[in-house]
Every structure is written in structure tokens, then in C-alpha cells.
N, C-alpha and C positions, 0 to 999 in steps of 0.2 A: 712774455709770460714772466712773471712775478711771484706768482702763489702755486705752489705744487701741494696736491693732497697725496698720499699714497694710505694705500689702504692693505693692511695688513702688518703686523711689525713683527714677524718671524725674520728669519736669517734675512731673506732676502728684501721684505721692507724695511725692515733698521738700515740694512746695506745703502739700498735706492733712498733713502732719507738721509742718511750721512752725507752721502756723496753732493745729494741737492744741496744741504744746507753748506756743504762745506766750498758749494760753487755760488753761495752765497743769495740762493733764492729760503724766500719764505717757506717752510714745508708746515702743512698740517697730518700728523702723523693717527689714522684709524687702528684701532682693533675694539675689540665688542668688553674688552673690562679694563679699567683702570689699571687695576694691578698688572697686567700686564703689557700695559703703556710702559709702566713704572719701568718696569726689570727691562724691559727696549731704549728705553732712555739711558738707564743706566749703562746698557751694553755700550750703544752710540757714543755716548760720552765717554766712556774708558777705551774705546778705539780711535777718538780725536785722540785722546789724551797722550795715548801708545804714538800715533804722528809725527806728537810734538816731542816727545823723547828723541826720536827717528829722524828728527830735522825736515821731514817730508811737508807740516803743518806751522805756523808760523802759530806766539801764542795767542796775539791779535786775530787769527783766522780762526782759532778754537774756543773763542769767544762768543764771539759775533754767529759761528755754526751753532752752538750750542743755544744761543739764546735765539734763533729761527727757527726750532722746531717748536710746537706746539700739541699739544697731546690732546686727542676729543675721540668720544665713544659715540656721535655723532653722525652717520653720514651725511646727514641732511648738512652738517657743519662741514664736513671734507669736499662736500658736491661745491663749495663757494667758490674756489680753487679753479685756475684757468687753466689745470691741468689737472687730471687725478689718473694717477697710476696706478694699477689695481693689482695685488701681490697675494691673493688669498689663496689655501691650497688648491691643487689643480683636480677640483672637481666642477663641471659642467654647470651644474646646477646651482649650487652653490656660486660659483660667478656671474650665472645671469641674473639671480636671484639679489645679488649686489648690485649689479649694471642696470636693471630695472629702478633700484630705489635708488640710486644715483642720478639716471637720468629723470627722473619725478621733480628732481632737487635744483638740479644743475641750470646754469643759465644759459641760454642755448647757444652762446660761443664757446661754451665749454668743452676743451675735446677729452674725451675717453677713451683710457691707453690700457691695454696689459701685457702682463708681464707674463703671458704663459710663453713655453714652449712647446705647448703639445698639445693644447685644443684649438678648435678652427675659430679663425679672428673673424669670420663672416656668421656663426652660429653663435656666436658672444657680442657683437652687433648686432645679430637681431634682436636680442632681448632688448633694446633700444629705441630711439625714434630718431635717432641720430647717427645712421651707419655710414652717413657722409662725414659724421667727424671724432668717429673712431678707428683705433689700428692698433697696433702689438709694439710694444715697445720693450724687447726682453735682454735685462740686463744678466750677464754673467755674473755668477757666483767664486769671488766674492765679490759685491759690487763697488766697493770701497777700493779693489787692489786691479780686478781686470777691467780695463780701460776700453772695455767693447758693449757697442749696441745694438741689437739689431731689431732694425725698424720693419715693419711687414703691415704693409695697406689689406685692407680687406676688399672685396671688388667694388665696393660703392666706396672705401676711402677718397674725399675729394684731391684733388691737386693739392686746393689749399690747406687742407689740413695735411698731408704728406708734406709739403714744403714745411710748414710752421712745425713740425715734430723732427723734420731734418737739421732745420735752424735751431731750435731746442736740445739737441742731442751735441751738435759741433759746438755752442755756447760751453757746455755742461763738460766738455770734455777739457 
């Protein structure tokens, strides 16, 4: 994997987009208006920045992170992504409601991840046609500072996609 989309740039998608970009994958970063691409970018960016003060970021790493993210109001543009990690807030509907026009989009090696913690990963794959290559991938708050993942298959998650989101997780770490 290459290209991570994440979809939503509240706390916890700017977080899960830092973190990608700063482990040095592609991120394409969603929300539904520019302006507030803008003010998540901005965040992202003043929190490498804080890093590189901190000695934790190199300023070569805070480069290259910053110029991997890419901002679109798009999903059909985030659905391109050999991953897309869904961060929107945790209402039901509202997430299948995504996961549906994701997978409309998506190419069908594409796997579909979220970030909840508290709705069922088997009722946010259904909204899909792909519940073989979707699963929970929910990062701690802040995702930038706590260094945990926790991954949760749904009952039709394949092998193979649990393997590749496990290998994806140990990379990223």
C-alpha cells in the first residue's frame, strides 16, 4: 500500500493523516468543504512543525510529510487510494451513507477501513459489496502521539485482507 485516503479531518483524521504521511505514505485527505481542508492542514502542519522543535521529526521528514498530503472534497478522488480510512463522526448512517459511495468508487482491491469505536464493523460492511475487504482499524486519540492500533475483522473480513491491514499497521508503526 502506497496511497492512503482518510476521510474526515476532524481531530482524529488530521491525526491518522499526520501519522501516514509522516511514515511516509501518500495520504489523500477528505472532508465535504475546502475551508476546512484548509484549517486541517494547517493544524497537520503546525504539529510536524512542533516535532521538529521536539527533535522527535527530522526536518527532511517534515517536508516530504507535508508535501504527501493532499486535500480533495471528492470521495470518488479518495475512493482511488489502496486504502481509505474512514474518520467521520460516529453516527451510523452517516458512515454507511459514505461507505456506500466509496465503494461505488473504489477499485475492487480496494480495502475499507474505519475508524469507529463503537458501531458494529459488520453493519458498516454491509452497506458495501465488499465485506471481504473491509474491517475497523481505530486509532487512539491522539493519533500522532499514542502508538496503538486496534485492528477488528468483521465476520466476513478475509484472511487476506486482515493479513494486509496487519502488515499495514506494523509498517506504519
Amino acid at each position: 500500500m502506497q496511497h492512503i485516503a482518510v476521510i474526515g479531518s476532524g481531530t482524529m483524521g488530521g491525526g491518522i493523516a499526520q501519522v501516514l504521511a509522516l511514515a511516509g505514505y501518500r495520504v489523500t485527505l477528505y472532508d465535504l468543504e475546502m475551508g476546512i481542508l484548509d484549517q486541517a492542514l494547517d493544524r497537520i502542519q503546525k504539529s510536524i512543525d512542533k516535532g521538529v522543535v521536539r527533535g522527535k521529526v527530522t526536518a527532511v521528514m517534515a517536508v516530504e510529510a507535508k508535501a504527501a498530503i493532499t486535500l480533495t472534497t471528492s470521495l470518488a478522488e479518495a475512493a482511488e487510494a489502496d486504502l481509505v480510512i474512514e474518520a467521520a463522526p460516529e453516527k451510523l448512517e452517516l458512515k454507511r451513507k459514505i461507505f456506500r459511495e466509496l465503494d461505488a468508487h473504489a477499485r475492487p482491491e480496494t480495502i475499507l477501513a474505519t475508524n469507529t469505536s463503537s458501531l458494529s464493523i459488520n453493519a458498516l460492511a454491509a452497506a458495501t459489496n465488499r465485506p471481504d475487504r473491509f474491517l475497523g482499524l481505530h486509532f487512539f486519540n491522539p493519533a500522532h502521539i499514542m502508538e496503538l492500533v486496534e485492528v477488528i475483522p468483521g465476520d466476513d473480513t478475509s484472511a487476506e485482507t486482515l493479513d494486509a491491514a496487519l502488515a499495514f499497521i506494523q509498517e506504519e508503526a
